[in-house]
PQR file of N, CA, C, O and H, with PARSE charges and radii, in Angstrom:
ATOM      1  N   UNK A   1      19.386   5.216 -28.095 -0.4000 1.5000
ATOM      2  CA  UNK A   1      20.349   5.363 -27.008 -0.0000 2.0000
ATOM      3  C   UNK A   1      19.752   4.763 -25.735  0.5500 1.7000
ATOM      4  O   UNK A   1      18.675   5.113 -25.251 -0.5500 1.4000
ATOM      5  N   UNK A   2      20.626   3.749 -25.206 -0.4000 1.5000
ATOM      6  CA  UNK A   2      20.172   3.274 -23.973 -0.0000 2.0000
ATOM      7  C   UNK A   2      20.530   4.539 -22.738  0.5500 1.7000
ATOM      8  O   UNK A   2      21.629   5.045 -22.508 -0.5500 1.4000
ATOM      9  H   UNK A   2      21.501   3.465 -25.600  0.4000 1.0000
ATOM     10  N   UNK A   3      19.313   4.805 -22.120 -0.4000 1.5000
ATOM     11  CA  UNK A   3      19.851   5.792 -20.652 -0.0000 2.0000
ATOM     12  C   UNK A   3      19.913   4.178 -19.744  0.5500 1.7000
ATOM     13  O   UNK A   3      19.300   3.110 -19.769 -0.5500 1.4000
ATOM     14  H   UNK A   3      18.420   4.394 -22.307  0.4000 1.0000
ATOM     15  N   UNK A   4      20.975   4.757 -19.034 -0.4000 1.5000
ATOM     16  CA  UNK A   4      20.859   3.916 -17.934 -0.0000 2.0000
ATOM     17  C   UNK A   4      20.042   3.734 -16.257  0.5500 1.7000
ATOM     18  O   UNK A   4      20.291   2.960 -15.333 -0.5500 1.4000
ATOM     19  H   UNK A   4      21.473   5.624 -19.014  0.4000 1.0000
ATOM     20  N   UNK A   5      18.969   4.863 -16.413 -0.4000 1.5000
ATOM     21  CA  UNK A   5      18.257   4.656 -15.053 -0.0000 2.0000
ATOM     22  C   UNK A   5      16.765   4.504 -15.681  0.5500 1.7000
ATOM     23  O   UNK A   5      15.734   4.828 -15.091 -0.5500 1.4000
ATOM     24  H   UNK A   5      18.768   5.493 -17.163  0.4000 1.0000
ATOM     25  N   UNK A   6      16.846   3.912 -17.080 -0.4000 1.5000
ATOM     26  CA  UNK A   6      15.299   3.255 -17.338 -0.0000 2.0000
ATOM     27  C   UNK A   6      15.583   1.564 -16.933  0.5500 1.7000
ATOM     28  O   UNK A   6      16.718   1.134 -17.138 -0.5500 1.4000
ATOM     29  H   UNK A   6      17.683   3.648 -17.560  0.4000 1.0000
ATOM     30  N   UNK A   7      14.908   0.967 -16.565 -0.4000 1.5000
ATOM     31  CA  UNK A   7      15.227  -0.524 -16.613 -0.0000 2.0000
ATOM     32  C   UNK A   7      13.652  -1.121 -17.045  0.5500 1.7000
ATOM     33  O   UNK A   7      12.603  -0.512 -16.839 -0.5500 1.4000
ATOM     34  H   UNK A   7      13.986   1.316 -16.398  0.4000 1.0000
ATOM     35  N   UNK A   8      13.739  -2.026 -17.481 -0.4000 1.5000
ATOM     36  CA  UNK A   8      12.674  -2.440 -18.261 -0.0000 2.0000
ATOM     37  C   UNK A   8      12.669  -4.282 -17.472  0.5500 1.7000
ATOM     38  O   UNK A   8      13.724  -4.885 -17.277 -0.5500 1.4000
ATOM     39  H   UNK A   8      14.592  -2.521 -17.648  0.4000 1.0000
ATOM     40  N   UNK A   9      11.348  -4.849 -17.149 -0.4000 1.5000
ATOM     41  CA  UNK A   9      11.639  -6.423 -16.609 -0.0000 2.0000
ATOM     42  C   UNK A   9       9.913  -6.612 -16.961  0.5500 1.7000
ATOM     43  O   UNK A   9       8.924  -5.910 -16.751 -0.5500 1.4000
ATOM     44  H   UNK A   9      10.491  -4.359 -17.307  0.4000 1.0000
ATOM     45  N   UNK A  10      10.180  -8.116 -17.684 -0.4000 1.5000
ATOM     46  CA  UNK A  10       8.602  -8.690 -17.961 -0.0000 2.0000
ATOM     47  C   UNK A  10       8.826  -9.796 -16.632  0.5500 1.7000
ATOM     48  O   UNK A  10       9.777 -10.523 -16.345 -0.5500 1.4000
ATOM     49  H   UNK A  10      10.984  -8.687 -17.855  0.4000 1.0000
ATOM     50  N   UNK A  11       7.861  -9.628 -16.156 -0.4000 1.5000
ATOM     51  CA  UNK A  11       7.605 -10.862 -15.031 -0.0000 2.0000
ATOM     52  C   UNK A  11       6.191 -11.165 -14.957  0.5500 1.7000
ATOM     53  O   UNK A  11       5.248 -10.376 -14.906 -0.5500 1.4000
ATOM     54  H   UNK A  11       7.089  -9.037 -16.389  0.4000 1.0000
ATOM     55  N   UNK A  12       6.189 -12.877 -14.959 -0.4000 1.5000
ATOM     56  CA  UNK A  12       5.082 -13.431 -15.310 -0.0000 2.0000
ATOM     57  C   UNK A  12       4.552 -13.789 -13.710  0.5500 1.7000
ATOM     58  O   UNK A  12       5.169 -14.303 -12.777 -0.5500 1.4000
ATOM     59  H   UNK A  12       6.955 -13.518 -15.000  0.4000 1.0000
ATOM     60  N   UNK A  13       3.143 -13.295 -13.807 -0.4000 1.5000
ATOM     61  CA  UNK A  13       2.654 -12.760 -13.123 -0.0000 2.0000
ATOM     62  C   UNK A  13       2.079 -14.849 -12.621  0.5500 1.7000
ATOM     63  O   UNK A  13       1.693 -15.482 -13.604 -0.5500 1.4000
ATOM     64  H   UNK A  13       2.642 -12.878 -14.565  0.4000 1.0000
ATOM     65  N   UNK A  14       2.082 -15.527 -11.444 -0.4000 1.5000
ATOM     66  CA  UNK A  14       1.740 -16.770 -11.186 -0.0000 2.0000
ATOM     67  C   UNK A  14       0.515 -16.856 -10.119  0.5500 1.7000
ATOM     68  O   UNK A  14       0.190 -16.085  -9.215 -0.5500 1.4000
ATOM     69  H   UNK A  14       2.396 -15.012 -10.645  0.4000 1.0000
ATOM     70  N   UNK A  15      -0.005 -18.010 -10.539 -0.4000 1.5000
ATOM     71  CA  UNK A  15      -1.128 -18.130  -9.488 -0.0000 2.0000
ATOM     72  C   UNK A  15      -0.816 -17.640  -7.653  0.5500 1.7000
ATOM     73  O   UNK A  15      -1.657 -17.341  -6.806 -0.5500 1.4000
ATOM     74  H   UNK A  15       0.260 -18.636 -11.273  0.4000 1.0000
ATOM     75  N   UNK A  16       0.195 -17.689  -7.564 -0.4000 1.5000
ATOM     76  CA  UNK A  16       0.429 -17.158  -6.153 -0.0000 2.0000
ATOM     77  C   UNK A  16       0.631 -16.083  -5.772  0.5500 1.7000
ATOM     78  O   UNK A  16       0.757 -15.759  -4.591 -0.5500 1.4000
ATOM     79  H   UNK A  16       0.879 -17.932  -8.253  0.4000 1.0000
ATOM     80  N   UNK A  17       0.705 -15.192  -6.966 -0.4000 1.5000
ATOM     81  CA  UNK A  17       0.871 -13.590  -6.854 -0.0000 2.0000
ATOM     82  C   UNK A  17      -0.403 -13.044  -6.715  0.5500 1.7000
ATOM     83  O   UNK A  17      -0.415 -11.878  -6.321 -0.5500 1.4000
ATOM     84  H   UNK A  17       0.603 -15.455  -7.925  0.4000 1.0000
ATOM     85  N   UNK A  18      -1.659 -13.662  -6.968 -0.4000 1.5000
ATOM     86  CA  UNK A  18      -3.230 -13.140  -7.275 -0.0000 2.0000
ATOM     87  C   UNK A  18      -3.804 -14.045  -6.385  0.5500 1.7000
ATOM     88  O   UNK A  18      -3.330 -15.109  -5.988 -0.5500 1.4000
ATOM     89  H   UNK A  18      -1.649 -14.609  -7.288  0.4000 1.0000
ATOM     90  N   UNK A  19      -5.031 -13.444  -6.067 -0.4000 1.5000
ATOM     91  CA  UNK A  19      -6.037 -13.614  -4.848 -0.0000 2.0000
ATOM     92  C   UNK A  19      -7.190 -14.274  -5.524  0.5500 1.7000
ATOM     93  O   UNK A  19      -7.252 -13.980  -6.718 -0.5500 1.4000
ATOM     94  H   UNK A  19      -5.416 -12.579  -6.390  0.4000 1.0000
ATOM     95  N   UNK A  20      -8.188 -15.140  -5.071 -0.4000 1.5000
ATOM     96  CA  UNK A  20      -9.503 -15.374  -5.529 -0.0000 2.0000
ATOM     97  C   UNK A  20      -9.581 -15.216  -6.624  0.5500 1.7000
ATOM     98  O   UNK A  20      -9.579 -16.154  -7.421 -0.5500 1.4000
ATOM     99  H   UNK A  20      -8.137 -15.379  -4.101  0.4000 1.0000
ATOM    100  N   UNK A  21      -9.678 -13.909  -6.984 -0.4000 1.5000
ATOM    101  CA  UNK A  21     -10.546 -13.183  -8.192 -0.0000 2.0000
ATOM    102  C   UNK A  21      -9.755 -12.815  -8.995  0.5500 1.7000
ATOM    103  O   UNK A  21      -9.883 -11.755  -9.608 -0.5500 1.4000
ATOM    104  H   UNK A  21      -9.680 -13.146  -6.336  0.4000 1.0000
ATOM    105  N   UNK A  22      -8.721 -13.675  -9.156 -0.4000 1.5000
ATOM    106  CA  UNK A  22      -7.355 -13.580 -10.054 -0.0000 2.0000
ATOM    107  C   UNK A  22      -7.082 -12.218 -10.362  0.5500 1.7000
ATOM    108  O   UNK A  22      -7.366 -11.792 -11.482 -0.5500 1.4000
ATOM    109  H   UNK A  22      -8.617 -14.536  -8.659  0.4000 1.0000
ATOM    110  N   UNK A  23      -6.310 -11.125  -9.077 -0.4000 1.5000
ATOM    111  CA  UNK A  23      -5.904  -9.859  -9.041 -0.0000 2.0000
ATOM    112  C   UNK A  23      -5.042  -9.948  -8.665  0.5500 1.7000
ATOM    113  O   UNK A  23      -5.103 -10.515  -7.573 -0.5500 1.4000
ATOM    114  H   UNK A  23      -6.080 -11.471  -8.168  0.4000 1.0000
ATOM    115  N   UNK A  24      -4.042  -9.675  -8.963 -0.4000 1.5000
ATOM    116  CA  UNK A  24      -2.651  -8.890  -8.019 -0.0000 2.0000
ATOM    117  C   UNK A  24      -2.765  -8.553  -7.486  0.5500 1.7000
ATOM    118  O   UNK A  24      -3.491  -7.586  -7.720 -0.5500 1.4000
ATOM    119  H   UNK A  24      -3.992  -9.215  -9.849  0.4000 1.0000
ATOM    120  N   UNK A  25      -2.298  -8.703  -5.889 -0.4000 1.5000
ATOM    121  CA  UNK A  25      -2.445  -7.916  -4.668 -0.0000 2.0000
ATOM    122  C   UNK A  25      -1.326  -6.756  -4.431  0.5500 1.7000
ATOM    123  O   UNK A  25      -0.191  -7.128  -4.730 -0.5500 1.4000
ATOM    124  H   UNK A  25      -1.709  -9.488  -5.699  0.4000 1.0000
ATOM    125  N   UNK A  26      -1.433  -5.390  -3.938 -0.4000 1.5000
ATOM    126  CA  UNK A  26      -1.009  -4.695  -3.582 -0.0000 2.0000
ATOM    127  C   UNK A  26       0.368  -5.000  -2.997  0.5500 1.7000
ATOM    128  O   UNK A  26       1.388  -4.581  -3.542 -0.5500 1.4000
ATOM    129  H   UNK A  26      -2.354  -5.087  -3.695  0.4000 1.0000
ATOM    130  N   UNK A  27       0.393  -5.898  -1.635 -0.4000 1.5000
ATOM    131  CA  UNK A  27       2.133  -6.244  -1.502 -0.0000 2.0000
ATOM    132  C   UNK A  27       2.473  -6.855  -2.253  0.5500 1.7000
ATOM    133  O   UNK A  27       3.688  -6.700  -2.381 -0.5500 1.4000
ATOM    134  H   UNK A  27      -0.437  -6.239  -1.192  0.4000 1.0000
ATOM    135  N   UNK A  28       1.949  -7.785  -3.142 -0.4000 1.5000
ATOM    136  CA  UNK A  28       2.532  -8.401  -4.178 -0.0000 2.0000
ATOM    137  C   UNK A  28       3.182  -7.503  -5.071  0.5500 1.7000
ATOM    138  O   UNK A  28       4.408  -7.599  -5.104 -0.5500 1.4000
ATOM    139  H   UNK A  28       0.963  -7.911  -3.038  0.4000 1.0000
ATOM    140  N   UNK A  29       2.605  -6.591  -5.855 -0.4000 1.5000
ATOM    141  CA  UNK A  29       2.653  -5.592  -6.753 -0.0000 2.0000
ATOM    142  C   UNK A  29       4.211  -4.836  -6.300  0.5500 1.7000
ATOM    143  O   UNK A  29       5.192  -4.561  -6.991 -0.5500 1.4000
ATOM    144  H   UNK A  29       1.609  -6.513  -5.827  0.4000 1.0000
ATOM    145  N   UNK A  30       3.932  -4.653  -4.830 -0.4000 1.5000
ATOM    146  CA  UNK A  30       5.264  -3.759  -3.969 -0.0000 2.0000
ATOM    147  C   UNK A  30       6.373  -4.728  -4.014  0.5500 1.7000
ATOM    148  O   UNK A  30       7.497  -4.291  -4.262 -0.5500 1.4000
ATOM    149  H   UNK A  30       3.136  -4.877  -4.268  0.4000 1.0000
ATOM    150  N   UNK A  31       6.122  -6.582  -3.708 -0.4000 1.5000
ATOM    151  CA  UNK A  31       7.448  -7.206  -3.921 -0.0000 2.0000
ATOM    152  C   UNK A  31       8.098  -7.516  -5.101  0.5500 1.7000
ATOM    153  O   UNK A  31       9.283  -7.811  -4.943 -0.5500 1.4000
ATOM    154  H   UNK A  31       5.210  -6.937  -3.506  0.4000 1.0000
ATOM    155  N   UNK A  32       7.568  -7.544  -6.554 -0.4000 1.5000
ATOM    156  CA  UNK A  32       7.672  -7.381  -7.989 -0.0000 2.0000
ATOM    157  C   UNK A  32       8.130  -5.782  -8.192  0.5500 1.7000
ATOM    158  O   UNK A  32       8.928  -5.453  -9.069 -0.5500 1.4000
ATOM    159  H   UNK A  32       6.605  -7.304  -6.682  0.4000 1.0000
ATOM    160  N   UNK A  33       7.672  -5.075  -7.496 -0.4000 1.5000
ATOM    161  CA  UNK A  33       8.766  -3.561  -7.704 -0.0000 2.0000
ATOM    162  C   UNK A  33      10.300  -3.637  -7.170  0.5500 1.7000
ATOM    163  O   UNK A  33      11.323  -3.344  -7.788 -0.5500 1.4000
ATOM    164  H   UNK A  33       7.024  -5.342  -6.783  0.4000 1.0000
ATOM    165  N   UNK A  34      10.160  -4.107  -5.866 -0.4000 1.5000
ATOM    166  CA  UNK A  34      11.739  -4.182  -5.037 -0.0000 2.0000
ATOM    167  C   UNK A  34      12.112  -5.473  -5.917  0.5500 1.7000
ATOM    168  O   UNK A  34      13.097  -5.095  -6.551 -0.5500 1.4000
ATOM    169  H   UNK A  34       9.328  -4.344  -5.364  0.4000 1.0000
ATOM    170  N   UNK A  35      11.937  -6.331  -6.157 -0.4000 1.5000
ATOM    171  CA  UNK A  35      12.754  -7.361  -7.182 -0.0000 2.0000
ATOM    172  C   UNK A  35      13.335  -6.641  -8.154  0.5500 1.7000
ATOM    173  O   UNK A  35      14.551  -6.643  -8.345 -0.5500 1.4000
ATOM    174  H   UNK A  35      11.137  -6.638  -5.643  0.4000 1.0000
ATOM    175  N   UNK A  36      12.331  -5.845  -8.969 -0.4000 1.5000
ATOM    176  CA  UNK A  36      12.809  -5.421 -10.000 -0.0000 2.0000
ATOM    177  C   UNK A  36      13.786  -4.227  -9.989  0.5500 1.7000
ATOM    178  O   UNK A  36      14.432  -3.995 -11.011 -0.5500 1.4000
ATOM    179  H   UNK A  36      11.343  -5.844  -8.814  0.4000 1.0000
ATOM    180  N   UNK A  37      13.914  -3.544  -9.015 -0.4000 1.5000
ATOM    181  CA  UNK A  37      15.042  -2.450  -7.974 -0.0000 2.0000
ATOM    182  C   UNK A  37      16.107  -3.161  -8.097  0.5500 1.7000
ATOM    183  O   UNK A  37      17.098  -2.981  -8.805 -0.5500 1.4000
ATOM    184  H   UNK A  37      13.389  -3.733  -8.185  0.4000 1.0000
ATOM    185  N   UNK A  38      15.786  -4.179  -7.189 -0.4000 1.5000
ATOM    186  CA  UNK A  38      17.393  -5.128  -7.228 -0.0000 2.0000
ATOM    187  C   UNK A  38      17.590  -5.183  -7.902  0.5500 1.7000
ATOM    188  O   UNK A  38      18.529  -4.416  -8.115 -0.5500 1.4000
ATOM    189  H   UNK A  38      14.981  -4.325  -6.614  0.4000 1.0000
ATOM    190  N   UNK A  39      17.073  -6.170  -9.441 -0.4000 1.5000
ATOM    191  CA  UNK A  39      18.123  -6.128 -10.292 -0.0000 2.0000
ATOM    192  C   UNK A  39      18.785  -5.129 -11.233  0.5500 1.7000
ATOM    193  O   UNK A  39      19.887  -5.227 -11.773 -0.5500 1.4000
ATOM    194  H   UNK A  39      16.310  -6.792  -9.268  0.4000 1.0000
ATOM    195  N   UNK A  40      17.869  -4.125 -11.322 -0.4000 1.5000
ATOM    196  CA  UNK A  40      18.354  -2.742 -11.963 -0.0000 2.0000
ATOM    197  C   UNK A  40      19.900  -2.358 -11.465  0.5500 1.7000
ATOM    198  O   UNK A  40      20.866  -2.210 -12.212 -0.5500 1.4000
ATOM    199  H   UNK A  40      16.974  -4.045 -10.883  0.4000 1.0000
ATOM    200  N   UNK A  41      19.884  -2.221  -9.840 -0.4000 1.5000
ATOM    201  CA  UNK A  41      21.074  -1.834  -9.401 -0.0000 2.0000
ATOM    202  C   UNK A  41      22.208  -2.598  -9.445  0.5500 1.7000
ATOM    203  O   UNK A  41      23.396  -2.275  -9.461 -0.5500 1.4000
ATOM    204  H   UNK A  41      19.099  -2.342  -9.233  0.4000 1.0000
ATOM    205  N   UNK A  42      21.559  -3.861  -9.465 -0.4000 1.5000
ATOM    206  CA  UNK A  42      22.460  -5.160  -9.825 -0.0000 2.0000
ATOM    207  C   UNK A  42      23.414  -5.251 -10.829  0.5500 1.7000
ATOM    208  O   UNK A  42      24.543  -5.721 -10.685 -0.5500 1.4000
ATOM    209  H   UNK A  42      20.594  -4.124  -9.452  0.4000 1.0000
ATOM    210  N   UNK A  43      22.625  -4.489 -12.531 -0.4000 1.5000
ATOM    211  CA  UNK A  43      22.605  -4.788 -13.349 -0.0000 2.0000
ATOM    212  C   UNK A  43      23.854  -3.405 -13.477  0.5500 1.7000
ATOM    213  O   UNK A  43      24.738  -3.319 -14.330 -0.5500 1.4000
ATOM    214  H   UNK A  43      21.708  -4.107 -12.648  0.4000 1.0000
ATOM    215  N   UNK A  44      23.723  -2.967 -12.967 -0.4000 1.5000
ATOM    216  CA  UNK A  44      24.324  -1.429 -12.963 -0.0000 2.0000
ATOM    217  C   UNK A  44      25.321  -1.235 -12.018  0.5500 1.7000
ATOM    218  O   UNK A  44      25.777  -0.114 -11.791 -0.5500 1.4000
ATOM    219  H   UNK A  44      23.005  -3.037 -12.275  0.4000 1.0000
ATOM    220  N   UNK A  45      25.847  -2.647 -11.218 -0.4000 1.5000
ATOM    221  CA  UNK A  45      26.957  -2.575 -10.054 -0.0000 2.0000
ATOM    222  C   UNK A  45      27.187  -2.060  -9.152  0.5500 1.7000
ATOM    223  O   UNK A  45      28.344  -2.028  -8.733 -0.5500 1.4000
ATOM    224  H   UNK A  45      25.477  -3.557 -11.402  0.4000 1.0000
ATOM    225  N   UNK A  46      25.856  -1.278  -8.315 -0.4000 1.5000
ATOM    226  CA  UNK A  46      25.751  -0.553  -7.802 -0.0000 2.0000
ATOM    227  C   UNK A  46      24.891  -1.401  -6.478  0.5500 1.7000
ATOM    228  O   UNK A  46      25.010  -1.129  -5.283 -0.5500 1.4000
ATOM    229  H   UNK A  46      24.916  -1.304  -8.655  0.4000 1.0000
ATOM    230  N   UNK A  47      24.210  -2.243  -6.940 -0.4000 1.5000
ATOM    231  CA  UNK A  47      23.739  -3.029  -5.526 -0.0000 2.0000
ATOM    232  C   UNK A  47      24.160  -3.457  -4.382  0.5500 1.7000
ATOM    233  O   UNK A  47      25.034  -2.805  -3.813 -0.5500 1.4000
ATOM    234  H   UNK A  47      24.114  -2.464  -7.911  0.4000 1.0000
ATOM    235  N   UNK A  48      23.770  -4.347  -3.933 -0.4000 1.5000
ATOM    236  CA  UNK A  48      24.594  -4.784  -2.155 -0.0000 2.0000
ATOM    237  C   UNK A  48      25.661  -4.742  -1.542  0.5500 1.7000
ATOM    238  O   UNK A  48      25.955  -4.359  -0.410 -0.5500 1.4000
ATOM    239  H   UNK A  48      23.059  -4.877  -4.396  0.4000 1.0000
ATOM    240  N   UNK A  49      26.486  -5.356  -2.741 -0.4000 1.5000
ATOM    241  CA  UNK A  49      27.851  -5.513  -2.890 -0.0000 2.0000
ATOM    242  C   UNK A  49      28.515  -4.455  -2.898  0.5500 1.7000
ATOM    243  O   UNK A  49      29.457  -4.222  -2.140 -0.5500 1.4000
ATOM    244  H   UNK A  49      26.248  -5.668  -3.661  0.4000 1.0000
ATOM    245  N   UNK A  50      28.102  -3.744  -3.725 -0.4000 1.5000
ATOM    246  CA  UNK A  50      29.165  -2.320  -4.215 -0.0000 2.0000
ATOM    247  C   UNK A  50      28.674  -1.506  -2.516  0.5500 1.7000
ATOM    248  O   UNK A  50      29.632  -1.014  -1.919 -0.5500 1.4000
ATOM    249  H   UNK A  50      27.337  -3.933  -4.341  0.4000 1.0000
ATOM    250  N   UNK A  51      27.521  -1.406  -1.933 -0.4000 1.5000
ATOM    251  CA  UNK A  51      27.190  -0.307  -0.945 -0.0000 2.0000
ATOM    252  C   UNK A  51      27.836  -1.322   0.520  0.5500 1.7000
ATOM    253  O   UNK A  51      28.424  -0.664   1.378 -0.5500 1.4000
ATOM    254  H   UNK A  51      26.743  -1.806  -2.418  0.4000 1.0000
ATOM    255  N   UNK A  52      27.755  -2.299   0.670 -0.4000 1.5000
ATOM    256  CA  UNK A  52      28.259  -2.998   1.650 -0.0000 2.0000
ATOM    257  C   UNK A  52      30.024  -2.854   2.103  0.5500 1.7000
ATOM    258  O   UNK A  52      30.586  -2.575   3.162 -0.5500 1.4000
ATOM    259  H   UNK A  52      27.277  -2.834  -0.027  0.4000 1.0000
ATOM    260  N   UNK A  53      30.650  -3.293   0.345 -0.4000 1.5000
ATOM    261  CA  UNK A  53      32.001  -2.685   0.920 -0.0000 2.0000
ATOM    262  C   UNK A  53      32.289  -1.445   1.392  0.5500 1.7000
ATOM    263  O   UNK A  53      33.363  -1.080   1.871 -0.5500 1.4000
ATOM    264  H   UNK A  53      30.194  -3.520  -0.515  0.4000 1.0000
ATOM    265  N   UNK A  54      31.103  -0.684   1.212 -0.4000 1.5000
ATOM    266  CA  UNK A  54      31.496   1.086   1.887 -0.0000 2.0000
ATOM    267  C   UNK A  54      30.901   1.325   2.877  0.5500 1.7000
ATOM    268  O   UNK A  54      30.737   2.478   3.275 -0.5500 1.4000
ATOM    269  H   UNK A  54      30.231  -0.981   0.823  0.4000 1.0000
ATOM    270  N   UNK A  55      30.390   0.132   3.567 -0.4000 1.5000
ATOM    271  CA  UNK A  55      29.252   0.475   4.581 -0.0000 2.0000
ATOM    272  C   UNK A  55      28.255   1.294   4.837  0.5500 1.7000
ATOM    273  O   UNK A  55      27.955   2.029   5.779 -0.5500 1.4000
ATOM    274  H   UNK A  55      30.523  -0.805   3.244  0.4000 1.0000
ATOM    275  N   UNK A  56      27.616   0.916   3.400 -0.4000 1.5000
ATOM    276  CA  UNK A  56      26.560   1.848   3.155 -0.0000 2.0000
ATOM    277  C   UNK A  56      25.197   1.051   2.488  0.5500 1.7000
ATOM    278  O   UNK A  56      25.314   0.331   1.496 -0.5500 1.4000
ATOM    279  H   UNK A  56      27.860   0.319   2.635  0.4000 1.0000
ATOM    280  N   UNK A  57      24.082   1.250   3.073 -0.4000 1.5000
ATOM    281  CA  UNK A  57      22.998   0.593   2.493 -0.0000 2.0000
ATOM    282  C   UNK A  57      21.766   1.628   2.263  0.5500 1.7000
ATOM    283  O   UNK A  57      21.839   2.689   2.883 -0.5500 1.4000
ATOM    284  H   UNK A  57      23.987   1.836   3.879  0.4000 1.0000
ATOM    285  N   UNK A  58      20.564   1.396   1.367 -0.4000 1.5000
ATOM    286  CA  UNK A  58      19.907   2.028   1.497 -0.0000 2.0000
ATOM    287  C   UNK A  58      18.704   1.381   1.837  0.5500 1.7000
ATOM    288  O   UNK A  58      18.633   0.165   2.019 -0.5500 1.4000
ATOM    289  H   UNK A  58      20.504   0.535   0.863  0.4000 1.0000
ATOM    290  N   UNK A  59      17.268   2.560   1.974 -0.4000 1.5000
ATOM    291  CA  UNK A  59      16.079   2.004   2.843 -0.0000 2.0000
ATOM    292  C   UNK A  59      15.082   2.872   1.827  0.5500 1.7000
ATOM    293  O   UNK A  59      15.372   4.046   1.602 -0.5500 1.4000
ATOM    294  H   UNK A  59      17.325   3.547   1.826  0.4000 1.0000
ATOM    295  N   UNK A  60      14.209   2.430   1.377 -0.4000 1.5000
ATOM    296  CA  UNK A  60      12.641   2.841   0.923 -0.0000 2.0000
ATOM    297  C   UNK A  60      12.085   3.539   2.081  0.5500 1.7000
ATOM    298  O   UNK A  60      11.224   3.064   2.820 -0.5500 1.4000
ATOM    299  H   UNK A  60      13.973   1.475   1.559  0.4000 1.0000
ATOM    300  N   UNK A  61      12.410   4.235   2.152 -0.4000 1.5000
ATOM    301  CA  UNK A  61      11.635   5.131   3.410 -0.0000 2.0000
ATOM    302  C   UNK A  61      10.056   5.761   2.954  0.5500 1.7000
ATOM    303  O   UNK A  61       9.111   5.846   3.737 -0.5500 1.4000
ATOM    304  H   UNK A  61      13.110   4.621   1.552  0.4000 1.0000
ATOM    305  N   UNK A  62      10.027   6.197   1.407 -0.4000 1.5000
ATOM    306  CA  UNK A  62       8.557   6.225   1.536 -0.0000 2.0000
ATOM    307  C   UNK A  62       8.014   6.012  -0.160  0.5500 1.7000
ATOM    308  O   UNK A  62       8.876   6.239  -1.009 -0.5500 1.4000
ATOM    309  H   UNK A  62      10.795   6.128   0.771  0.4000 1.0000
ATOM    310  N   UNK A  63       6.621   5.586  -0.654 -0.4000 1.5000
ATOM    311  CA  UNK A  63       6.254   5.320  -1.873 -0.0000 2.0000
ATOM    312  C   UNK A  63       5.126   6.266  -2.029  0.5500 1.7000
ATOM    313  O   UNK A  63       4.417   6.503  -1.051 -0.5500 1.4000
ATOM    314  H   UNK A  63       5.920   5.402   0.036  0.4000 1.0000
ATOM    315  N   UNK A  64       4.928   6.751  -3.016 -0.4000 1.5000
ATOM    316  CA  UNK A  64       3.882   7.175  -4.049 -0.0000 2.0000
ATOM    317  C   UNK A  64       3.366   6.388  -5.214  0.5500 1.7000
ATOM    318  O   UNK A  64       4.068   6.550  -6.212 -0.5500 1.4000
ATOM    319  H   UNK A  64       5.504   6.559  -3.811  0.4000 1.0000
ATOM    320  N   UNK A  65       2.501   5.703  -5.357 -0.4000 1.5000
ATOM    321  CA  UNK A  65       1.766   5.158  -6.206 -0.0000 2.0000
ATOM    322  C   UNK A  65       0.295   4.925  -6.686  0.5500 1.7000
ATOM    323  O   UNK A  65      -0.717   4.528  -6.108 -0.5500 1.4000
ATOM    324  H   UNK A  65       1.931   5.572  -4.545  0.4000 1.0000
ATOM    325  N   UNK A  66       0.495   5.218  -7.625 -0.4000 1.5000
ATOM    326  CA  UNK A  66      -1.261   5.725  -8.325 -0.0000 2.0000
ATOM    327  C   UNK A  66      -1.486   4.525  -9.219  0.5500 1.7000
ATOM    328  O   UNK A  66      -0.834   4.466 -10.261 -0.5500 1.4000
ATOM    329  H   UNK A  66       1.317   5.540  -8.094  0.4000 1.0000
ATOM    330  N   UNK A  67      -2.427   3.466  -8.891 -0.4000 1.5000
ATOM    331  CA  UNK A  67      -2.409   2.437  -9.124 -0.0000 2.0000
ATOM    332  C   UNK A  67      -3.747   2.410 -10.159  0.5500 1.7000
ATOM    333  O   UNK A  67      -4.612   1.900  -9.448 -0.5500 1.4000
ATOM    334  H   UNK A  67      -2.957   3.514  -8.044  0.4000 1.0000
ATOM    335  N   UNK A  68      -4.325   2.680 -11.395 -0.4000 1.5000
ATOM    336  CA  UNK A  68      -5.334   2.650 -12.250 -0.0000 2.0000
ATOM    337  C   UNK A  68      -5.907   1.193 -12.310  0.5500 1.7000
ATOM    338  O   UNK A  68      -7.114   0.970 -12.225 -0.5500 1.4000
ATOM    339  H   UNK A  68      -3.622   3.094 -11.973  0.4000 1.0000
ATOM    340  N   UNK A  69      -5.082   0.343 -12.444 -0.4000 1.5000
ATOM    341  CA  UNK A  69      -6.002  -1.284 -12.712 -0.0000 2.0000
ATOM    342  C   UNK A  69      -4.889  -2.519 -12.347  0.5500 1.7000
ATOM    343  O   UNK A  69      -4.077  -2.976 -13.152 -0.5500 1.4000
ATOM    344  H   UNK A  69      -4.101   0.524 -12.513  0.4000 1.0000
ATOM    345  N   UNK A  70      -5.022  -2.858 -11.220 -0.4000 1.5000
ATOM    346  CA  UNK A  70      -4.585  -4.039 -11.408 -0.0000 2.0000
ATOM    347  C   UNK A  70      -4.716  -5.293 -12.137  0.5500 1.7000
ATOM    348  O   UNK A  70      -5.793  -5.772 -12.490 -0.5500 1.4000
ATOM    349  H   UNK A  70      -5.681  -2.487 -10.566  0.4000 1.0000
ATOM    350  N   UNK A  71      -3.252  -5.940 -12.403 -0.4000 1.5000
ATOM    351  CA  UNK A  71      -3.347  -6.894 -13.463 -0.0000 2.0000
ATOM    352  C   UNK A  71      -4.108  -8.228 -13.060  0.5500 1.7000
ATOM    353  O   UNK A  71      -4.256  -9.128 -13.886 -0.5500 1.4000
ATOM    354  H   UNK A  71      -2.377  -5.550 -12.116  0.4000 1.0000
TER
END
C-alpha cells in the first residue's frame, strides 16, 4: 500500500554539491531536502499553485536534524 506522505527521490549527488574532500555540504544537504519537499507536494497537488490560489503559503520556520555521515 502506497501512504501518501512517504515520498521517496534518488538524486545524484554532482561535483558541485561537495567541497574539496568530496563531502556534501550541509546547505547543500538542506537545498536537496526543500527540492525534494517541492516535489512531494507537487506530486500530491498541494504545492504553490494549489496554496497561492487561496492565498496561502507556507515557511520552514524551524529544522531538526541528526546528521550521522555525510555522503
Amino acid at each position: 500500500m502506497d501512504f501518501p506522505y512517504v515520498y521517496e527521490n534518488s538524486i545524484r549527488i554532482s561535483s558541485y554539491h561537495v567541497d574539496c574532500d568530496e563531502v556534501l555540504s550541509l546547505p547543500m544537504l538542506f537545498c536537496l531536502c526543500q527540492d525534494t519537499a517541492l516535489n512531494h507536494v507537487t506530486d500530491l497537488d498541494i504545492g504553490w499553485r494549489f496554496l497561492s490560489a487561496r492565498n496561502l503559503f507556507w515557511a520552514l520556520s524551524k529544522m531538526h536534524v541528526r546528521v550521522e555521515r555525510l555522503p
